[in-house]
C-alpha positions in Angstrom: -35.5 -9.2 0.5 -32.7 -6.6 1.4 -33.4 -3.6 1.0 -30.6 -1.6 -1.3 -27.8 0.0 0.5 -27.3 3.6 -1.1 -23.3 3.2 -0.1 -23.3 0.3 -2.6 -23.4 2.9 -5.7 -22.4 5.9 -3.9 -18.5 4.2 -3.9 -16.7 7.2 -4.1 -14.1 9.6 -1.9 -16.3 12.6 -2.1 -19.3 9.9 -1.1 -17.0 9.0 1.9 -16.4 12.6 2.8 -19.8 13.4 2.7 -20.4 10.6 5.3 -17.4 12.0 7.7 -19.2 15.3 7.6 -22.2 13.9 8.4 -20.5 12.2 11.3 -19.4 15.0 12.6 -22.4 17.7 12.1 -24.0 15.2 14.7 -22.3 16.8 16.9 -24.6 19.4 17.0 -28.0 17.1 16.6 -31.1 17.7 19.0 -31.2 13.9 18.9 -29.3 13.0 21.9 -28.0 9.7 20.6 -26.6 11.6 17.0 -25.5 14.5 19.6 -22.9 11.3 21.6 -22.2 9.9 18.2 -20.9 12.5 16.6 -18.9 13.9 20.0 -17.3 10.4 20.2 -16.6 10.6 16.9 -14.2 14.2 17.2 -13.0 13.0 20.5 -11.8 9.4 18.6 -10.1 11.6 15.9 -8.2 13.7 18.1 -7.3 10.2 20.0 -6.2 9.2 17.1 -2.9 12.1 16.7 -1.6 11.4 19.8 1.7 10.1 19.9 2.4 7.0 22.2 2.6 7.9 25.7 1.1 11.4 25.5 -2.3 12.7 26.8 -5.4 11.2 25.7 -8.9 13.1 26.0 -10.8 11.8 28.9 -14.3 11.4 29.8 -14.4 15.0 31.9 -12.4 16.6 29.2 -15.1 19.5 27.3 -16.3 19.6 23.8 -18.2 22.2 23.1 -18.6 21.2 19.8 -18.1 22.9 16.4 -17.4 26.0 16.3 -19.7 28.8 15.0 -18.5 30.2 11.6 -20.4 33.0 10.3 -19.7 32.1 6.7 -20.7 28.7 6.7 -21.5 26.0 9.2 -18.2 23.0 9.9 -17.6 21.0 8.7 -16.2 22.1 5.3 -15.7 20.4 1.9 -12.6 20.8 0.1 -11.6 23.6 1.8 -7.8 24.8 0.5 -8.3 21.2 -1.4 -8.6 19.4 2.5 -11.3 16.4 2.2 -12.4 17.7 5.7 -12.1 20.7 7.5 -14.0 21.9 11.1 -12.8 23.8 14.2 -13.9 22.5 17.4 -13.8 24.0 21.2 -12.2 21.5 23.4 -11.3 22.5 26.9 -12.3 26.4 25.7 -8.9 25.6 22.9 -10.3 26.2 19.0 -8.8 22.8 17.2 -8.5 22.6 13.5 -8.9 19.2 12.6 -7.5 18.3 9.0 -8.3 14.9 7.6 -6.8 13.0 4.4 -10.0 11.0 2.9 -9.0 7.5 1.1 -10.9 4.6 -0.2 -8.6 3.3 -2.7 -6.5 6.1 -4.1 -2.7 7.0 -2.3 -1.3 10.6 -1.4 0.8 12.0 -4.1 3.5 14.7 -3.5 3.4 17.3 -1.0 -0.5 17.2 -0.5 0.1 16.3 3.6 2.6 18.9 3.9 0.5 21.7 1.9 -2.8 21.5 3.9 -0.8 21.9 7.0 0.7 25.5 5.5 -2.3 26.6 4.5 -4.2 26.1 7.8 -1.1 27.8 9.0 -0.9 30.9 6.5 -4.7 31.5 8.5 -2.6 31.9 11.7 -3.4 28.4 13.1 -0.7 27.4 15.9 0.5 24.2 14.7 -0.5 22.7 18.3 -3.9 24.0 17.8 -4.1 21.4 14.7 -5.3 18.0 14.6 -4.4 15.7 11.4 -5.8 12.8 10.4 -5.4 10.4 7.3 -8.5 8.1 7.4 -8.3 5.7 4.5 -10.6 2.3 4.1 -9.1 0.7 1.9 -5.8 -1.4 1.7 -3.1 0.7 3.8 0.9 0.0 2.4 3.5 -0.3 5.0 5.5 2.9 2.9 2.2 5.2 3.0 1.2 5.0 6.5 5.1 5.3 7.3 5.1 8.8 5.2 1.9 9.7 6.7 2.8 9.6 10.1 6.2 10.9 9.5 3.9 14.0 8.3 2.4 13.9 11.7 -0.9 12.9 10.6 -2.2 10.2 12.5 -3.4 7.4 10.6 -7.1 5.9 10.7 -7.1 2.3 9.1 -10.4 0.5 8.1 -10.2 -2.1 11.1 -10.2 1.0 13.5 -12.5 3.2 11.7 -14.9 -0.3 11.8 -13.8 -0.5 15.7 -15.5 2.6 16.4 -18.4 2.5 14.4 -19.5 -1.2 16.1 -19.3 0.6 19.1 -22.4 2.6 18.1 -24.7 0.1 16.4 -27.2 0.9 18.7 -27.8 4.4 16.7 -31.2 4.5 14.9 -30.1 6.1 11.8 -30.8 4.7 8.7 -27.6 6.6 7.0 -25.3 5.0 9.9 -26.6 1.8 9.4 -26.1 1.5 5.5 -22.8 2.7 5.8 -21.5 0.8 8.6 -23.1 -2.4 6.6 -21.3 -1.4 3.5 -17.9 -0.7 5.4 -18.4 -3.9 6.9 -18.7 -5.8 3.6 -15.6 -4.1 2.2 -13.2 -5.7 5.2 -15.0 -9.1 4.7 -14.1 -9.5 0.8 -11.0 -8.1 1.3 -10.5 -10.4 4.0 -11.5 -13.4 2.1 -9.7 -12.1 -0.6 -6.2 -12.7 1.2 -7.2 -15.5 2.8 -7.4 -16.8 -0.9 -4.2 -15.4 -2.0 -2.2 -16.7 1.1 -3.6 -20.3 0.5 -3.6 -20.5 -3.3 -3.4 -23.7 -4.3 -5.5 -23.6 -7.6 -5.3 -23.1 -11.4 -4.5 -20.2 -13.0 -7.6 -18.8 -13.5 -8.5 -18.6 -9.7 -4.9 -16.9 -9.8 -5.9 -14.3 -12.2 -9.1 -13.2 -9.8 -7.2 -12.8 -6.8 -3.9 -11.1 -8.0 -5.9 -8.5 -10.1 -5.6 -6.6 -6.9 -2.6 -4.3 -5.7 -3.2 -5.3 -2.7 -2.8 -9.5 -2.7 0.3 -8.6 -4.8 1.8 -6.7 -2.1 1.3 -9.4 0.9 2.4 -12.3 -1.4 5.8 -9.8 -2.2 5.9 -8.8 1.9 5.7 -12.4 2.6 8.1 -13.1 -0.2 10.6 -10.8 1.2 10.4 -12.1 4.8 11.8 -15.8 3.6 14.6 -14.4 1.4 15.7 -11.9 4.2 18.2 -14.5 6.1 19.5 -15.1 2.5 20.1 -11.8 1.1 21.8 -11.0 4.2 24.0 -13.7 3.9 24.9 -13.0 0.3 25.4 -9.4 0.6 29.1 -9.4 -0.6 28.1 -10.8 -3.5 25.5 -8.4 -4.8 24.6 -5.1 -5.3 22.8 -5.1 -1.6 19.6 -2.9 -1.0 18.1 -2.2 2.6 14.9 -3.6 3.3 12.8 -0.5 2.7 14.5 -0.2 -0.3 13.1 -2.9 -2.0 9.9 -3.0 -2.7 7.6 -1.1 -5.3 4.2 -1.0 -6.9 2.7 0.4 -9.6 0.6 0.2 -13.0 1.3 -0.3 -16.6 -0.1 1.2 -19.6 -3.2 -0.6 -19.6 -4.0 0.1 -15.9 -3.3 -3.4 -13.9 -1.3 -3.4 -11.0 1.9 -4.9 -10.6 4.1 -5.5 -7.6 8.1 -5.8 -7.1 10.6 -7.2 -5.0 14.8 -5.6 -5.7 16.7 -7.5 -4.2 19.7 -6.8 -6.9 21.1 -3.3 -7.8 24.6 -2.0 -9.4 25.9 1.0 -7.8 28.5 1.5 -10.5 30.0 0.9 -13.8 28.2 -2.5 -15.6 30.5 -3.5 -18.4 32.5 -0.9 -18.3 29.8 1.0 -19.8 27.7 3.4 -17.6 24.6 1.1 -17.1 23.0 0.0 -14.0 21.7 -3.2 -13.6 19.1 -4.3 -11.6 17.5 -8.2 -10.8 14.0 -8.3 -9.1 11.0 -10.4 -8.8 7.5 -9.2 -9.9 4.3 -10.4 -9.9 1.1 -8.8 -12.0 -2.3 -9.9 -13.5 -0.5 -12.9 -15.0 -0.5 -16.3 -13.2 3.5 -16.4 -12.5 6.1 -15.1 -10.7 8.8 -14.0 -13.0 12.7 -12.8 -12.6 13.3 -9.6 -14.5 16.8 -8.5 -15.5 17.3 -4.8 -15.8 19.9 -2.7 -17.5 19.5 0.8 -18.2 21.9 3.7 -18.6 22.8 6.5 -16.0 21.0 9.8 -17.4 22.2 11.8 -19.9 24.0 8.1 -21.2 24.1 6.9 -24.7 23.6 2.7 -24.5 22.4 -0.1 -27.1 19.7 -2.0 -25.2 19.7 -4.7 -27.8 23.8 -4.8 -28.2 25.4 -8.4 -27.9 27.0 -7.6 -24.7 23.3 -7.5 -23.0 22.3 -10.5 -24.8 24.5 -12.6 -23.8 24.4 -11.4 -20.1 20.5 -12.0 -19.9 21.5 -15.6 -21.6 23.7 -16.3 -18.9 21.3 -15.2 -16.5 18.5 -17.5 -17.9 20.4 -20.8 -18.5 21.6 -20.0 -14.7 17.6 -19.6 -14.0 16.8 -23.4 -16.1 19.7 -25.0 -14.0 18.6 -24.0 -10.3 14.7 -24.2 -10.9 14.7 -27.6 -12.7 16.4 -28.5 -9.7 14.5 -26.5 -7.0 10.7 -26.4 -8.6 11.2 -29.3 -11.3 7.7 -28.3 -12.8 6.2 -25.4 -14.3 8.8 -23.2 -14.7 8.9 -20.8 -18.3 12.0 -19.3 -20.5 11.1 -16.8 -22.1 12.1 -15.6 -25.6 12.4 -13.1 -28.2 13.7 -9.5 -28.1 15.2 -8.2 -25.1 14.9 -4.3 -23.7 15.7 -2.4 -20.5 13.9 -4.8 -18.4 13.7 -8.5 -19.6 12.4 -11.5 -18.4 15.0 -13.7 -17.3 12.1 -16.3 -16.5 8.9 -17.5 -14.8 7.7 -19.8 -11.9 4.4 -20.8 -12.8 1.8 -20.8 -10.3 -0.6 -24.1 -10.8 -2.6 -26.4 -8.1 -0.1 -29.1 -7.6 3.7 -28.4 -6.8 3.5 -24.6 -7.3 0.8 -23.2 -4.4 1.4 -20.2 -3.0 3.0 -21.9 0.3 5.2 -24.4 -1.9 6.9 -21.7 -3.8 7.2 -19.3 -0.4 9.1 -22.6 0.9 11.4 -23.4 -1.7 12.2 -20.1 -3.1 15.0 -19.8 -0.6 16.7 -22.4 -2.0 16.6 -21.2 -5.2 17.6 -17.8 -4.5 21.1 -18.9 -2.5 21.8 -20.8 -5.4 21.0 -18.9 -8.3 23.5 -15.9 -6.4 25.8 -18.6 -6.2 26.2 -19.5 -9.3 25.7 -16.4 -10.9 28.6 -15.2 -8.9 30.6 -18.1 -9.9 30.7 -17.0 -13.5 31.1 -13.2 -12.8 27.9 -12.0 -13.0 25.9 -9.7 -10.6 28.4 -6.7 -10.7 27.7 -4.2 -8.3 
């Protein structure tokens, strides 16, 4: 029988950090083999900030290792609210090395930014620091953008794994358990997009795999990707939005994740009434992918979200939805009904085992799309 891998309970950030420090307090091991692993370790995170075409550190390049502090040995926890912080002498230069910690959470605000100035406020050159935002789990396109633009370089879990299989020969039973626990992680996420791209099953199989932010997100990617040629070819006739401009995720009240593609959005006036309107595709815990309609007023703007007007806008926009699908996906498709709000569903492709995979609806959806803006243009609708 295996035996238990601590790593299995011990699932969280500060768990991870405490690993990373680990990793680097090797550094300064007797133990020869800890010593190299935690020296390859710095010298892969500082590899890890240079820009594209700049200096790496090479094999006769000098690190001395941490640096003494007479308050407290590096690496730190939490210091000035940094995951990781440790000073290192490489080439007889004191580094400040700054890493980000993720497993599953995403930065919020000005948290990159901050820990920069506050190494700073110390006197800390800003060449003299090295930042790194290591994260293992699922990396978005828009975070490891804004991470980098924030001159952190970014650590991923395939080359976080990279480097750790390049060590298995270290006889250490904390290494080991984590690297076999990392390792686990990238195969069920793995498998778990493998599932999602080649869905093809009922809806409760759906349900498991799009619980996840994560599945969402590469079904939208791959979602926008087929309706780019269209949108660009329909950009006169809708409220156009740039590619980075249209996608978002999020959570609701009760905590599941749900994932959305804009590919509609008024710029001005809607009705003569000060309300922007908005069409988008979105995907969540259920086992569809729906068409949402939303109408909301500028701020500081007075508007009755259940007035006639919006009714019988979104009733356009749905008997334009029953028309195109029957034709387009002929089964499985949803009106919805009842009262209407800010955002309403205008209405849903079903997701099943027979016409509707994942790969039929990715194929077909193209179709759909020129010709619902077709006709919805046709009768005056999609004001920008």
């Amino acid at each position: 029988m295996k035996a238990p891998n601590i790593f299995d309970y011990a699932t969280s950030e500060l768990s991870q950090d405490a690993f990373l420090c680990w990793l680097i307090a090797c550094s300064d091991s007797e133990d020869e083999s800890l010593k190299n692993l935690g020296l390859n370790f710095i010298r892969f995170l500082y590899d890890s900030t240079i820009l594209e075409g700049d200096q790496i550190l090479q094999d006769n390049d000098k690190i001395d290792g941490l640096v003494k502090n007479e308050k407290r040995p590096y690496p730190w926890r939490q210091h000035e609210k940094i995951d990781v912080y440790f000073q290192v002498k490489i080439n007889d230069k004191t580094i400040s090395f700054i890493i980000e910690d993720k497993t599953d959470t995403e930065m919020h605000g000005d948290q990159l930014e901050r820990y920069k100035n506050s190494i700073e406020r110390d006197g800390i050159q800003e060449d003299e620091i090295r930042k790194i935002y290591l994260k293992t789990g699922y990396i978005y396109d828009d975070e490891k953008e804004f991470a980098k633009e924030s001159g952190y370089g970014v650590v991923d879990l395939e080359t976080f794994i990279r480097f750790l299989e390049c060590h298995k020969d270290i006889e250490s039973e904390i290494f080991k358990s984590y690297v076999d626990y990392i390792e686990n992680i990238k195969k069920e996420r793995d498998a778990m997009l493998m599932r999602a791209k080649n869905f093809h099953s009922d809806q409760d199989d759906y349900h498991d795999i799009f619980q996840y932010t994560y599945t969402q997100w590469e079904f939208m990617f791959a979602l926008g990707k087929v309706l780019q040629e269209v949108l660009d070819e329909e950009k006169n006739s809708i409220g156009f939005l740039e590619e980075h401009e249209r996608f978002g995720r999020g959570t609701n009240v009760g905590g599941d994740p749900w994932t959305q593609f804009w590919w509609h959005e008024s710029s001005g006036k809607y009705r003569n009434e000060k309300i922007n309107e908005s069409l988008f595709w979105r995907v969540d815990g259920w086992y569809q992918l729906r068409l949402f309609h939303r109408a909301k007023p500028d701020k500081g703007e007075e508007y009755d979200e259940f007035g006639e007007d919006r009714k019988k806008q979104l009733g356009l926009y749905r008997e334009i939805f029953k028309e195109v699908g029957g034709k387009v996906f002929r089964t499985a498709l949803k009106l919805p009904s009842g009262r209407t709000g800010y955002e309403s569903n205008v209405g849903e492709i079903q997701f099943n085992s027979e016409e509707n995979s994942v790969q039929n609806i990715l194929e077909r959806l193209p179709k759909f799309q020129h010709s619902f803006i077709q006709r919805a243009s046709s009768k005056g609708l999609l004001i920008k």
